[in-house]
C-alpha positions as CSV (number, residue, x, y, z in Angstrom):
1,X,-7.5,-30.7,28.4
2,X,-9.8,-33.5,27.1
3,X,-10.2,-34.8,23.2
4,X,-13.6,-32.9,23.7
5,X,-12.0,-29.6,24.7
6,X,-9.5,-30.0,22.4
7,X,-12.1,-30.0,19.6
8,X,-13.9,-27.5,20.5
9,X,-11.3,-25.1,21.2
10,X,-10.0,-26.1,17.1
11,X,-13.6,-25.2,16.5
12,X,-13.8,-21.4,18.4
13,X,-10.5,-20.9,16.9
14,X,-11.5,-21.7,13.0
15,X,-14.6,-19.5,13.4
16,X,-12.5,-16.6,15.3
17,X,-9.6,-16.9,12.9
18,X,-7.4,-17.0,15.7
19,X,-3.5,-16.8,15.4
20,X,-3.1,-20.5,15.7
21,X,-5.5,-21.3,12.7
22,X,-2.6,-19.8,10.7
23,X,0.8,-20.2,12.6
24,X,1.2,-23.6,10.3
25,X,0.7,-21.8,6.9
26,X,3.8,-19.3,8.0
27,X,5.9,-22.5,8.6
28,X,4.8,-23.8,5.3
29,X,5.5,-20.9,3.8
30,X,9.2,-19.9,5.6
31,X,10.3,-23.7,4.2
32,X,9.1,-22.9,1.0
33,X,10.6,-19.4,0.6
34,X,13.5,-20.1,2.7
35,X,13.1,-16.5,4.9
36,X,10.8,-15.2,7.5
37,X,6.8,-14.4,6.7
38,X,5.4,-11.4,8.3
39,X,1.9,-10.3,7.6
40,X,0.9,-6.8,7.0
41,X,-3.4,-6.3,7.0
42,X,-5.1,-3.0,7.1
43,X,-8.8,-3.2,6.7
44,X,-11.1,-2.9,3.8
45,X,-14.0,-2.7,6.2
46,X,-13.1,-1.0,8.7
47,X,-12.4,3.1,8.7
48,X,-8.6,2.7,8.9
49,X,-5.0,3.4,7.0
50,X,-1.6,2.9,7.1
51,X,0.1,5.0,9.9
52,X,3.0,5.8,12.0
53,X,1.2,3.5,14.8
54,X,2.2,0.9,12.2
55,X,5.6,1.5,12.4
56,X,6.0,0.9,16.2
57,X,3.9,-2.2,15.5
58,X,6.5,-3.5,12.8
59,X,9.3,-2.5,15.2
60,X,7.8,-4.8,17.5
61,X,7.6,-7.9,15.5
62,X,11.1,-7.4,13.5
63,X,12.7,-6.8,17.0
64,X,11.5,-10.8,17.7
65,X,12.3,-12.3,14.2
66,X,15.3,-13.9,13.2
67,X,15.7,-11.5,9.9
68,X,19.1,-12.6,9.0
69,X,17.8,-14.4,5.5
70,X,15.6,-11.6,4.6
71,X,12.3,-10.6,4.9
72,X,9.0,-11.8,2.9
73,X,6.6,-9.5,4.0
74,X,3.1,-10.2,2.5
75,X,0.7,-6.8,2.1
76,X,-3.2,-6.4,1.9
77,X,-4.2,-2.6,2.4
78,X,-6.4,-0.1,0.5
79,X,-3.4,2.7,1.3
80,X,-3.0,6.1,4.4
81,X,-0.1,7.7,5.2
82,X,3.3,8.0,2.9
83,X,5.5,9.5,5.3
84,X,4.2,6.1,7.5
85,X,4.7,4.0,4.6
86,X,8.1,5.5,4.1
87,X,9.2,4.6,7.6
88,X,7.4,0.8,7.3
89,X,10.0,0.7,4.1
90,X,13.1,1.9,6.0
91,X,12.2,-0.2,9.2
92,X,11.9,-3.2,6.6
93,X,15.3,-2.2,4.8
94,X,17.4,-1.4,7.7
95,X,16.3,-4.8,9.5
96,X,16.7,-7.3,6.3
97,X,20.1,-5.2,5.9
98,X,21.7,-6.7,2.7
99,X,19.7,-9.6,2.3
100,X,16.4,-9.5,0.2
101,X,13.1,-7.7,1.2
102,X,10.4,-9.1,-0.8
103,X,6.9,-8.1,-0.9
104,X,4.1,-9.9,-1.5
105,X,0.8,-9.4,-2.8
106,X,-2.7,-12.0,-2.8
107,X,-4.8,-9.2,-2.8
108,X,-5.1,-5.8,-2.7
109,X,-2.0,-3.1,-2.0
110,X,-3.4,0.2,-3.0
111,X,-2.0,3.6,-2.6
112,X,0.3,3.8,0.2
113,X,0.3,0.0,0.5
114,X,2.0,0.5,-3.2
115,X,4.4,2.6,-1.9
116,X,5.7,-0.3,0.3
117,X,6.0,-2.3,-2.5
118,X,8.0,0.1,-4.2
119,X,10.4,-0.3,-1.6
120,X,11.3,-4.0,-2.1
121,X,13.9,-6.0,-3.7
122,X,10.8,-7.7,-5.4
123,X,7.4,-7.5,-5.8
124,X,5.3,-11.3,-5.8
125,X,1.9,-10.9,-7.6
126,X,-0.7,-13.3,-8.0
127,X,-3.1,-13.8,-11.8
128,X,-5.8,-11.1,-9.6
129,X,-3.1,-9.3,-7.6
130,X,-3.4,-5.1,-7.3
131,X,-1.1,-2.3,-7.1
132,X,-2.8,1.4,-7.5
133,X,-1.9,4.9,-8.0
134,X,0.2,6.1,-5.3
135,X,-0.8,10.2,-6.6
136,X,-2.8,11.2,-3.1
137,X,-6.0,12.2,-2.5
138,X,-7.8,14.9,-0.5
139,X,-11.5,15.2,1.6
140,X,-13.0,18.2,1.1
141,X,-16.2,20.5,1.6
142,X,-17.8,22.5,-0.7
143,X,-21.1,23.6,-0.6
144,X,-21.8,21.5,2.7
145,X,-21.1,18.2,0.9
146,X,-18.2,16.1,1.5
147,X,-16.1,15.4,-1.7
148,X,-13.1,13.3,-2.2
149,X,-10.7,14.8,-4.9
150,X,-7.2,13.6,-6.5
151,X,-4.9,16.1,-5.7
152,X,-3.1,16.1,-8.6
153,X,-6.3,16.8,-10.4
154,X,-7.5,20.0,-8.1
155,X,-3.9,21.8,-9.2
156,X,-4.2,20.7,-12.9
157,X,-7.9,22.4,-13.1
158,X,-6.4,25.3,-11.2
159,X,-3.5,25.9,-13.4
160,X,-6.0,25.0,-16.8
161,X,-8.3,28.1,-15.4
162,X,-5.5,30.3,-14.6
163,X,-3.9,30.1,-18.1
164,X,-7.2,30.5,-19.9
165,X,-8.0,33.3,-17.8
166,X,-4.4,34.9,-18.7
167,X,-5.0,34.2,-22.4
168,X,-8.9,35.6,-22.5
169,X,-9.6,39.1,-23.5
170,X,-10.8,41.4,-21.1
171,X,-14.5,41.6,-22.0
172,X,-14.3,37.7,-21.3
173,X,-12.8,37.5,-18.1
174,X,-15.3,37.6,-15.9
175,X,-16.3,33.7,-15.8
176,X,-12.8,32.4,-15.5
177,X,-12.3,35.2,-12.1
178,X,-15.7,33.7,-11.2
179,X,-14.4,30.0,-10.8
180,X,-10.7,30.6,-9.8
181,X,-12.3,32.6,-6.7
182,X,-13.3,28.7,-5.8
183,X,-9.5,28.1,-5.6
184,X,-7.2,29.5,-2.8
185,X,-3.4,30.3,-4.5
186,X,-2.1,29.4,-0.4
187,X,-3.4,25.7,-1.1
188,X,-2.6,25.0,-4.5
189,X,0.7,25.5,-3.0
190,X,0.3,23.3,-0.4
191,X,-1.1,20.9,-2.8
192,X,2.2,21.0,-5.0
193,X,4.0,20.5,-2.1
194,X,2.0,17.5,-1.2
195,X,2.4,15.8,-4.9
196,X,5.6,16.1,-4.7
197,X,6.3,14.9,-1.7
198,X,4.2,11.6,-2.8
199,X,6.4,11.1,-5.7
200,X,9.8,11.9,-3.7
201,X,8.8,9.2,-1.4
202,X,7.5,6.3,-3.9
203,X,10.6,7.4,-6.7
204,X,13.0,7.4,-3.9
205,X,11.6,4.0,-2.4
206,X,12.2,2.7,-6.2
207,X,16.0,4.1,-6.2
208,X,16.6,3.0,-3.1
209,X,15.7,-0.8,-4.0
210,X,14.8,-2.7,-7.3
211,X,15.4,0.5,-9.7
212,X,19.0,1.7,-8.0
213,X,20.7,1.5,-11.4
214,X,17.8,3.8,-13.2
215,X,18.0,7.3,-12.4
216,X,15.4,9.0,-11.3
217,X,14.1,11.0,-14.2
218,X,14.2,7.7,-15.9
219,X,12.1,6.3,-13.1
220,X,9.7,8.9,-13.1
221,X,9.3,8.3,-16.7
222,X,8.8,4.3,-16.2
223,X,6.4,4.5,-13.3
224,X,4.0,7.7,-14.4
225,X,0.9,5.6,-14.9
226,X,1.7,5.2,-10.7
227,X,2.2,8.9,-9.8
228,X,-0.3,10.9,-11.8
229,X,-4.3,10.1,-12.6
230,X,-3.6,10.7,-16.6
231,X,-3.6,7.1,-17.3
232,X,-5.6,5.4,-15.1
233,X,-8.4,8.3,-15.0
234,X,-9.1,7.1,-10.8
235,X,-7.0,6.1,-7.9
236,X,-8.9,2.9,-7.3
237,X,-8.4,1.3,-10.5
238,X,-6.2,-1.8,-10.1
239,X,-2.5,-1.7,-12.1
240,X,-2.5,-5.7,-12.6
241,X,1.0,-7.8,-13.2
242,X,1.3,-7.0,-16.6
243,X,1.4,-3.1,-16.2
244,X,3.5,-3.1,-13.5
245,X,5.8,-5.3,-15.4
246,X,6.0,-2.9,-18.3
247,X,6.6,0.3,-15.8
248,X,10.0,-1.6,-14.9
249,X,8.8,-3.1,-11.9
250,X,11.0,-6.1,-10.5
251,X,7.7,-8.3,-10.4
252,X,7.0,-12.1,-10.3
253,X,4.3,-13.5,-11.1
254,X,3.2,-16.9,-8.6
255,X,2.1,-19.5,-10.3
256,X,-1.5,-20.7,-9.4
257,X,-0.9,-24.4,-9.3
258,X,2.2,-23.8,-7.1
259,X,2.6,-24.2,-3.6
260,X,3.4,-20.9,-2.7
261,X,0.7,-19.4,-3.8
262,X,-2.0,-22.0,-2.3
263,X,-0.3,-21.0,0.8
264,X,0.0,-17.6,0.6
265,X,-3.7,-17.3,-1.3
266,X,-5.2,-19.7,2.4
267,X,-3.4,-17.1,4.0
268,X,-4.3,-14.1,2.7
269,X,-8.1,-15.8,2.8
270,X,-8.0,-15.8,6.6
271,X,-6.0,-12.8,7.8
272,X,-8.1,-10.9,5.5
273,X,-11.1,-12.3,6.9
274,X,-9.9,-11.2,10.7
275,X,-9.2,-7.6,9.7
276,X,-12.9,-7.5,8.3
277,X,-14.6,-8.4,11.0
278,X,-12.8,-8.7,14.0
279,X,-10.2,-6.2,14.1
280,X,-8.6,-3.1,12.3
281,X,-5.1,-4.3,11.2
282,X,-2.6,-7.3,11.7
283,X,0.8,-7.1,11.4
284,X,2.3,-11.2,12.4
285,X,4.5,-13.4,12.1
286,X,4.1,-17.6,13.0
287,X,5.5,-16.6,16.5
288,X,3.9,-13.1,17.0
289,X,0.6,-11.2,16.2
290,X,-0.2,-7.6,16.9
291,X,-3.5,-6.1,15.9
292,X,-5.3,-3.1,16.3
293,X,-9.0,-3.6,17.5
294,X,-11.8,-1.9,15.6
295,X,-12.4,1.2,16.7
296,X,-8.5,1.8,18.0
């Protein structure tokens, strides 16, 4: 290959955002943290979450990497599945075995992508990092418009209703039967079920990992501004460093004139870039990427 194609391959590669534009920023970033980099991306863009495909994906790539010093795996997703986050977090823990599983977050981890902090040794955050709510969320119609609701919410205005119905007198009755008739006892069941599993998996991720010496009605106490709406009124607001710090997070903060985060913040810049417009997800390491292509 000539200088000339040389250059213009450099070129195609910078504007596709190819593998090799960032196979040198995971060797930077292996010398500077001393363990392997893997890359976790789910879209913003694209119509997509975290799932057990994920999981086979991960499989894949730990399978290839030299684990033996830990794992520094860094996380950009707006959330999906918990059971598939569950399983990312024990394929993470059973490969790093006793050494340390770090997570690391430029960007955005929301929801389920929480959840797989949780289950880290420790959690790196940047000045504009995000962690979010990990109580789930439910699409529903009613009234032939598609509605997106917090679960945790649906049950508390079911069991508000209920009780005032219980404590009204007879002659008032009548509006409280009226609304609860929009409620169906079978999934409010289902919807308990559903909460609780969320918090089983994100307490027992925290147990498992940086809270082990808490127990868990202790950790449910530190970490409720994660599992329920009550605090931070919506799932998509951002729980910055400092709150997670307070909820007894293990959490570091990177410092912005460091070189670890000018590395990880270039790569997050350009993997997050890929998963926006050219495919769906990215899990890689500087030897190995695996994407899912829009659409898939």
């Amino acid at each position: 290959m000539t200088k000339k194609d040389l250059t213009i391959q450099k070129v195609m590669n910078e504007q596709n955002q190819t593998h090799e534009t960032r196979k040198r920023l995971y060797l930077s970033l292996e010398k500077l943290l001393q363990m392997p980099v893997i890359s976790y991306f789910t879209s913003f863009n694209f119509p997509v979450m975290i799932d057990d495909n994920d999981v086979d994906m991960m499989v894949g790539i730990l399978q290839k990497t030299d684990v033996s010093k830990g794992i520094a795996l860094i996380i950009s997703s707006p959330g999906g599945d918990g059971l598939a986050a569950e399983r990312l977090i024990n394929v993470c823990r059973n490969s790093s075995g006793t050494n340390e599983y770090s997570a690391i977050v430029p960007g955005k981890a929301k929801s389920a992508a929480t959840m797989l902090c949780f289950g880290a040794n420790k959690i790196h955050m940047g000045p504009s990092s995000e962690l979010g709510p990990v109580d789930p969320q439910i699409t529903l119609q009613e009234d032939g418009v598609i509605k997106r609701f917090s679960v945790f919410n649906l049950v508390k205005s079911y069991e508000k209703l209920f009780e005032q119905a219980v404590n009204a007198k007879s002659k008032n009755l009548e509006p409280y039967l009226q609304q609860l008739n929009r409620y169906d006892e079978r999934q409010i069941e289902e919807f308990r079920a559903i909460i609780e599993l969320s918090e089983d998996i994100a307490i027992g991720a925290l147990k498992a990992g940086m809270m082990s010496k808490f127990t868990i009605d202790n950790i449910r106490k530190k970490v409720k501004m994660f599992l329920t709406p009550e605090q931070t009124k919506t799932h998509g607001r951002p729980i910055f460093y400092d709150e997670a710090n307070k909820c007894g997070l293990t959490v570091d903060l990177m410092k912005t004139n460091g070189n670890i985060w000018a590395t990880v913040y270039e790569l997050y810049i350009r993997a997050n870039n890929f998963v926006n417009t050219r495919a769906s997800k990215l899990i890689e390491t500087k030897d190995h990427s695996f994407l899912a292509k829009r659409g898939n």
